[in-house]
C-alpha positions as CSV (number, residue, x, y, z in Angstrom):
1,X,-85.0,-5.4,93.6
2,X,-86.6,-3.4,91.2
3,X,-89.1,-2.2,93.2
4,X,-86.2,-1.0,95.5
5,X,-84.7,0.6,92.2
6,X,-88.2,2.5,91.9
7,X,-88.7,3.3,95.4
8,X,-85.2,5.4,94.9
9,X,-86.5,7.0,92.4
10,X,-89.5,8.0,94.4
11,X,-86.9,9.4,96.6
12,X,-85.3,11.5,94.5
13,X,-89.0,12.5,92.9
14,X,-89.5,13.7,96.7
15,X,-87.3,16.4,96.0
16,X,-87.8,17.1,92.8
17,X,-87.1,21.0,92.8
18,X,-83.4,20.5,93.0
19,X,-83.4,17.1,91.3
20,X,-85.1,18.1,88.4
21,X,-83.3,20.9,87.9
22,X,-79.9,19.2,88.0
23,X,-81.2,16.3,85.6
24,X,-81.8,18.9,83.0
25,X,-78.5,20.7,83.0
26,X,-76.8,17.4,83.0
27,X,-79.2,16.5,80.1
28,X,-78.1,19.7,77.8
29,X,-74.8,19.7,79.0
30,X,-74.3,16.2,77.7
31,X,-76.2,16.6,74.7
32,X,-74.2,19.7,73.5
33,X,-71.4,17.8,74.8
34,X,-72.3,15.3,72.2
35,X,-72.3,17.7,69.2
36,X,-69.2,19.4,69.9
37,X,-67.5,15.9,70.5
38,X,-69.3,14.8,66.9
39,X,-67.2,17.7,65.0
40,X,-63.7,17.3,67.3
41,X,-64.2,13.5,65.7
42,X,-64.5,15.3,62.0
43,X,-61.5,17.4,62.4
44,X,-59.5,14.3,63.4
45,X,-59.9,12.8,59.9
46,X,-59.0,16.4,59.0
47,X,-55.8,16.4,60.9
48,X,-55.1,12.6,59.2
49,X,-55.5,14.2,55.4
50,X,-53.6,16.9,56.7
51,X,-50.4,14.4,57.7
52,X,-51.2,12.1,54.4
53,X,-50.3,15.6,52.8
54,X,-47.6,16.8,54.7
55,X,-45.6,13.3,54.0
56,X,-46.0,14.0,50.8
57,X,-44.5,16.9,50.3
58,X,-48.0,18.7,48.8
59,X,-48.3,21.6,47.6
60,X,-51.2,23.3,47.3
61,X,-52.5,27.2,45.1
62,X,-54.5,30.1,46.4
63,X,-56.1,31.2,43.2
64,X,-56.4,35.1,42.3
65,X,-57.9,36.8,39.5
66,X,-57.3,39.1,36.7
67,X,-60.9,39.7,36.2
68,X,-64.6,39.4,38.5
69,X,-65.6,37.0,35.2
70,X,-65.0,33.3,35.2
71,X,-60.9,32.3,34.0
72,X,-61.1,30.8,30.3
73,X,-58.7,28.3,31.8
74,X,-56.9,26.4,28.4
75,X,-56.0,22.8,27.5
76,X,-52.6,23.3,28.2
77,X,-52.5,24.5,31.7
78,X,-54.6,21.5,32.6
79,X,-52.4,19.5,30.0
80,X,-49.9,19.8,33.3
81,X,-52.3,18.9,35.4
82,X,-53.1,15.8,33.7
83,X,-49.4,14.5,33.6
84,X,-49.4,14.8,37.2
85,X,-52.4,13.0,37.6
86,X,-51.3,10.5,35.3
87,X,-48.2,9.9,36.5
88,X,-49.7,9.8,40.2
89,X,-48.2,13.1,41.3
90,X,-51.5,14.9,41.6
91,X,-55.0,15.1,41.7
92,X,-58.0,18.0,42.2
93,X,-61.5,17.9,42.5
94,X,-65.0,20.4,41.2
95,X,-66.0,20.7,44.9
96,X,-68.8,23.9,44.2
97,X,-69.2,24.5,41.1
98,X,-70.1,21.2,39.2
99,X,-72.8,22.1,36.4
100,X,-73.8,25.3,38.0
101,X,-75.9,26.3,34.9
102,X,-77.8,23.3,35.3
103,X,-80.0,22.7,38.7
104,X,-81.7,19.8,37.5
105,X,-78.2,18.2,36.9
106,X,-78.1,14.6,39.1
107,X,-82.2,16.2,39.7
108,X,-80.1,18.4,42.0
109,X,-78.1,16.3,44.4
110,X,-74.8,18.1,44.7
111,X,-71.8,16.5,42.8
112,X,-68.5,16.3,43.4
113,X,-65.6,15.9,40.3
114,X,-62.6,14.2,41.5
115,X,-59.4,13.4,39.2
116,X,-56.8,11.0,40.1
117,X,-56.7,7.9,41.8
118,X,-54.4,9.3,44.4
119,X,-57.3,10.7,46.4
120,X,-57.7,7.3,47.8
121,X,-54.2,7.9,50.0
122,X,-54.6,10.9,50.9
123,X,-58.6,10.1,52.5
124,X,-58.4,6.6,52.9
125,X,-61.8,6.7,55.1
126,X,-63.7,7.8,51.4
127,X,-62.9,4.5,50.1
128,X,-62.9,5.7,46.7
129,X,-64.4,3.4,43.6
130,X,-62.0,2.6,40.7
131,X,-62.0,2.6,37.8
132,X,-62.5,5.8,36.8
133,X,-65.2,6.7,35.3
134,X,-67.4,5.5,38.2
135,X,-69.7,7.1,40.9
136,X,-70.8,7.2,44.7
137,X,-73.0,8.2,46.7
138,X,-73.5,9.5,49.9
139,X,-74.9,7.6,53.0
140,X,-77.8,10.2,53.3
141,X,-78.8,10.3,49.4
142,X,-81.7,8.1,48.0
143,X,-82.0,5.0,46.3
144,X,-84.2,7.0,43.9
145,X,-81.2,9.1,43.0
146,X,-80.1,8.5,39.2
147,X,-77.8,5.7,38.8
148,X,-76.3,7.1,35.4
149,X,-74.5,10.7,34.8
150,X,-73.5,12.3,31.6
151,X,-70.3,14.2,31.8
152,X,-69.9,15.3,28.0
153,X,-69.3,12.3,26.3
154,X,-68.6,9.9,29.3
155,X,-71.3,7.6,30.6
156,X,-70.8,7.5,34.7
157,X,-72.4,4.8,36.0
158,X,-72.4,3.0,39.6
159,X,-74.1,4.4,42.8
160,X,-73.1,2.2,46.0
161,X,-73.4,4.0,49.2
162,X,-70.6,5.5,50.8
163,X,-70.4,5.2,54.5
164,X,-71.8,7.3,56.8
165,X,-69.6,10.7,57.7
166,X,-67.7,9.5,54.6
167,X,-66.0,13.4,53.9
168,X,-63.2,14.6,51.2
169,X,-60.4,16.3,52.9
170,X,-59.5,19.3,50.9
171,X,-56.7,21.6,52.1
172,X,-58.1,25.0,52.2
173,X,-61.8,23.8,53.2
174,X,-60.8,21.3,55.5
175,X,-63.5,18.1,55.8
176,X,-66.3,18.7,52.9
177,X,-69.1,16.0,54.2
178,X,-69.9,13.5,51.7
179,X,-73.4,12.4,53.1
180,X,-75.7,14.4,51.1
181,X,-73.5,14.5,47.8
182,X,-72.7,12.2,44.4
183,X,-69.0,11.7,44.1
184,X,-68.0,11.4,40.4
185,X,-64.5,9.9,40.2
186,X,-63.4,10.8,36.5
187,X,-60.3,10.7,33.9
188,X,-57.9,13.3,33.1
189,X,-59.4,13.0,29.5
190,X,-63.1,14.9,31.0
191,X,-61.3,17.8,32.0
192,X,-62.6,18.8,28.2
193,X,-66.0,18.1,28.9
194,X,-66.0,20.9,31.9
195,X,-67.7,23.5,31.6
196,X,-65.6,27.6,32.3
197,X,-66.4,27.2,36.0
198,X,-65.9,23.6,36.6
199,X,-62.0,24.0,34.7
200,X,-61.4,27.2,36.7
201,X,-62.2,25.4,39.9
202,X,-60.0,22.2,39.0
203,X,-57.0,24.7,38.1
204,X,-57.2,26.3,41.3
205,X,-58.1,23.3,43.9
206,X,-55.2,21.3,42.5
207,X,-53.1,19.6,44.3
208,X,-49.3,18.2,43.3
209,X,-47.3,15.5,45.2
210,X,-43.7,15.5,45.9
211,X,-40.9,17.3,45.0
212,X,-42.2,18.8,41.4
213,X,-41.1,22.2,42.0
214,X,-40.5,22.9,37.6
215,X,-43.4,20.8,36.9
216,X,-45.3,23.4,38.9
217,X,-43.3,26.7,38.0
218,X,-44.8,25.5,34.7
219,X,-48.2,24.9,35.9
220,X,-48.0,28.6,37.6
221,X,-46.9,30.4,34.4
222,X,-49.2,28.7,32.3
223,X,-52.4,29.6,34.2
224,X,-51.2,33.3,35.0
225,X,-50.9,33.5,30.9
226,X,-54.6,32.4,31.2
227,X,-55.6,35.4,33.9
228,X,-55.5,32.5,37.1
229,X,-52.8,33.7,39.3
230,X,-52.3,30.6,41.7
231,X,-49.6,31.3,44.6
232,X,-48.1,27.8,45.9
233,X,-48.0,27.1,49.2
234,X,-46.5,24.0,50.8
235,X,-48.8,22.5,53.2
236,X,-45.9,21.0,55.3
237,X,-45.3,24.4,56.4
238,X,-48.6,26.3,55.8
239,X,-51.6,23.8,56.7
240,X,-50.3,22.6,60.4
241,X,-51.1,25.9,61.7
242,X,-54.4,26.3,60.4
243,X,-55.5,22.7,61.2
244,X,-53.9,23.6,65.1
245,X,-56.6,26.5,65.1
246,X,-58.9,24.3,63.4
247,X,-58.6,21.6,66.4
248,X,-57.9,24.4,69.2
249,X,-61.6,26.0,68.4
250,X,-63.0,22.7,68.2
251,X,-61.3,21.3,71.7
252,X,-61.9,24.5,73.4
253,X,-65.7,24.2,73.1
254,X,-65.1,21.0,74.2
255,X,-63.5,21.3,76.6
256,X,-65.2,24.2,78.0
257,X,-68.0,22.3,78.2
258,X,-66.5,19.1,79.7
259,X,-65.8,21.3,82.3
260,X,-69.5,22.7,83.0
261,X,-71.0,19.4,82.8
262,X,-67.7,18.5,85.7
263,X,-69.2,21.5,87.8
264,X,-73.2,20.4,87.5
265,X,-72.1,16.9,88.7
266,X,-70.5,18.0,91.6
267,X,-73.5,20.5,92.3
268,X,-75.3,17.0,92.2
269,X,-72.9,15.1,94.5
270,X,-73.9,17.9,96.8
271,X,-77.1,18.5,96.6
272,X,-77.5,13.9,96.6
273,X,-75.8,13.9,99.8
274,X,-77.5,16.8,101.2
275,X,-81.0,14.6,100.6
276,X,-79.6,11.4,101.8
277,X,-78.8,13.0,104.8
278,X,-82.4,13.8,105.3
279,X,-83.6,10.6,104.0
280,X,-81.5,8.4,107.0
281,X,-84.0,8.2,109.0
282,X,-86.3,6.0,106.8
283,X,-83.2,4.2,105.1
284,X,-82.1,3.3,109.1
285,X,-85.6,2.0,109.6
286,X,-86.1,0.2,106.7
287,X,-82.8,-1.4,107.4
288,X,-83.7,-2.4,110.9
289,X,-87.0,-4.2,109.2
290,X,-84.7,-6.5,107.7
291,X,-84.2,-4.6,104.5
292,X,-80.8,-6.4,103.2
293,X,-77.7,-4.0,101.9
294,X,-78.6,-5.3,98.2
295,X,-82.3,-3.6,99.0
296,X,-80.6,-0.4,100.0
297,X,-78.4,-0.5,97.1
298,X,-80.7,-0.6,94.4
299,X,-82.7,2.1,96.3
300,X,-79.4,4.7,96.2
301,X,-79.3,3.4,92.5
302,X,-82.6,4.1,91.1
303,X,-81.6,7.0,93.4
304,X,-79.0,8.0,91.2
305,X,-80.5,6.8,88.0
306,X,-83.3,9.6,88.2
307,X,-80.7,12.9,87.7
308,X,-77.9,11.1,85.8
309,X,-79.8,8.5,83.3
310,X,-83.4,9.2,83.7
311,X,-83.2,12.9,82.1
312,X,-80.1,12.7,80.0
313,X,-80.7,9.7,78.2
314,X,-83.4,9.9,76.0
315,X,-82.1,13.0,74.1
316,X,-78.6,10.8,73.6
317,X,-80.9,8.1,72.0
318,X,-82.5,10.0,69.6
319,X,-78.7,10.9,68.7
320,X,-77.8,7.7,67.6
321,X,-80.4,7.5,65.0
322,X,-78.3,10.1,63.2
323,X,-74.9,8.6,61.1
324,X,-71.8,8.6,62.5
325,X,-69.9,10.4,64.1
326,X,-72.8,12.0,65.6
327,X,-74.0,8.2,66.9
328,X,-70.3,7.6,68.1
329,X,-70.2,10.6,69.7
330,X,-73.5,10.3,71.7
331,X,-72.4,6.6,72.4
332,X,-69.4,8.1,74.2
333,X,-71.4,10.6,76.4
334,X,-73.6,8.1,77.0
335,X,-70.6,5.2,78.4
336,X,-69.5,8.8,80.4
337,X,-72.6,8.9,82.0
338,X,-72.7,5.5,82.7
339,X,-69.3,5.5,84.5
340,X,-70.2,8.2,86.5
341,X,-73.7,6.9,87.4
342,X,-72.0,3.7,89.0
343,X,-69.2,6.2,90.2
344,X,-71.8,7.9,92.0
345,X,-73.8,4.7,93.4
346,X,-70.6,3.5,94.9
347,X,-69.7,6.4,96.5
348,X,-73.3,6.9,97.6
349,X,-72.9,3.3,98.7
350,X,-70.1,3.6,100.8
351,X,-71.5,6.5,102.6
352,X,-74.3,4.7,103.6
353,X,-72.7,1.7,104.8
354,X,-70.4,4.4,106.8
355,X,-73.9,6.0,108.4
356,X,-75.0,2.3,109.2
357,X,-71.8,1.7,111.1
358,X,-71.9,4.9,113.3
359,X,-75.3,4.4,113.9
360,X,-74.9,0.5,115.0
């Protein structure tokens, strides 16, 4: 039976101008396929932060500023950002700018600051550690990596790996991937360990829960007093749209693509039947030599095997060495070509078994 298999794939090596041209297109096709899929299955977790939010009732700031320096943000604006936190109304995070000053910081693995154990509903999938103070790290960053972290007075310890594609969701950025980074969960009480940067970038990527529309009237006037102008915006009625375009973009390419790789396997349906066509002659004769209809079956599947498997395959493979969701993704192109590989054999089957009967 194997040998059958291979003899098919001699077959379709006999016309290998038009074979090997079609394998490759179906190779790239799938392969970018893959990628695309691999970020449409980031901006669903997206789109799930995005409902966690809107459920909530957040509300989220655009941050303007009086001056080009950094905002001397004061204890008591993030005074109101700790009772939310606190009271589990709240939370923010030091996304970019977490010890800027410092490159060697965490020997220069980027760091995240997050405050407030509320994260943990709002991206479930980052399976957050607790109690605060304690650390992450991504699926991506080395053992090697320090397993200790100063933040002014507060010792950070911990260090277990994260899972792979692990991302924080964050309402103006959208998925921020968590592979390559330290996530440093911390207390309300470190906000006066941060440094100008870090407390300007906490005021302004905060994030309150629920109906606290005084708490953050307060929160607004205190930071504008500090040269921080932070407009609310309520992500029930903002954030849908821009995670609809976010999605659109992404399905487009998608499905744009979807639809090429649909086009180059019926260019190969044509071109296959075309060579079977040609080919009848020595499938008749090995038929009337007592090959069996199993024989000839594995023949039109090693057949179909060269263009669909053979080519397109290996690429996929590599893939999956790569963390989720780029493996997840490439295991779903590759179960597509599968389906359509036996699609094809049947249907190439069928055909044959039609020939045989007109020719009987």
């Amino acid at each position: 039976m194997l040998r059958d298999a291979a003899g098919g794939a001699r077959l379709g090596f006999r016309h290998w101008p038009s074979m090997l041209s079609l394998g490759l297109l179906i190779a790239i096709a799938s392969t970018v396929l893959a990628l695309l899929l691999s970020d449409v299955i980031t901006q669903l977790s997206v789109l799930r932060g995005g409902q966690e939010m809107r459920e909530r009732l957040a509300t989220i700031f655009t941050p303007y500023y009086e001056t080009e320096d950094v905002v001397d943000v004061s204890d008591p604006t993030l005074a109101h950002l700790a009772d939310a936190i606190e009271e589990g109304s709240g939370y923010t995070a030091v996304v970019n700018n977490v010890q800027v000053n410092d490159p060697d910081f965490a020997d220069g693995i980027p760091v995240i600051l997050i405050f407030g154990d509320t994260v943990a509903e709002i991206v479930p999938s980052m399976q957050v550690c607790a109690p605060a103070p304690c650390m992450m790290r991504g699926a991506d960053v080395s053992d090697e990596s320090p397993r200790e972290l100063q933040i002014g007075s507060i010792t950070v310890a911990g260090g277990d790996h994260m899972r792979p594609a692990s991302a924080f969701f964050d309402a103006n950025m959208g998925a921020v991937p968590l592979d390559n980074r330290i996530v440093v969960m911390l207390p309300t009480e470190a906000f006066s360990f941060l440094d100008a940067y870090e407390r300007e970038e906490a005021a302004s990527r905060a994030v309150f829960l629920g109906d606290l529309s005084t708490d953050i009237d307060k929160y607004v006037a205190s930071s504008a007093n500090d040269g921080l102008f932070l407009v609310p915006h309520d992500v029930a009625v903002d954030q849908p749209a821009r995670m609809a375009a976010l999605m659109t973009m992404s399905a487009m390419y998608a499905v744009g693509l979807a639809a090429f790789l649909g086009v180059v396997i019926f260019a190969y349906t044509s071109v296959a039947e075309r060579t079977l066509q040609k080919e009848q002659g020595a499938l008749h004769i090995r038929r009337a030599h007592g090959a069996t209809p199993v024989a000839i079956s594995a023949r039109l599947a090693g057949f179909v095997a060269l263009a669909l498997l053979v080519l397109p395959l290996p690429p996929l493979i590599l893939l999956q060495v790569l963390p989720d969701p780029m493996a997840l993704a490439a295991k779903w192109i590759i179960g597509l070509l599968l389906l359509l590989s036996i699609a094809m054999w049947a249907y190439f089957s069928r055909q044959q078994r039609r020939a045989e009967v007109r020719n009987a």
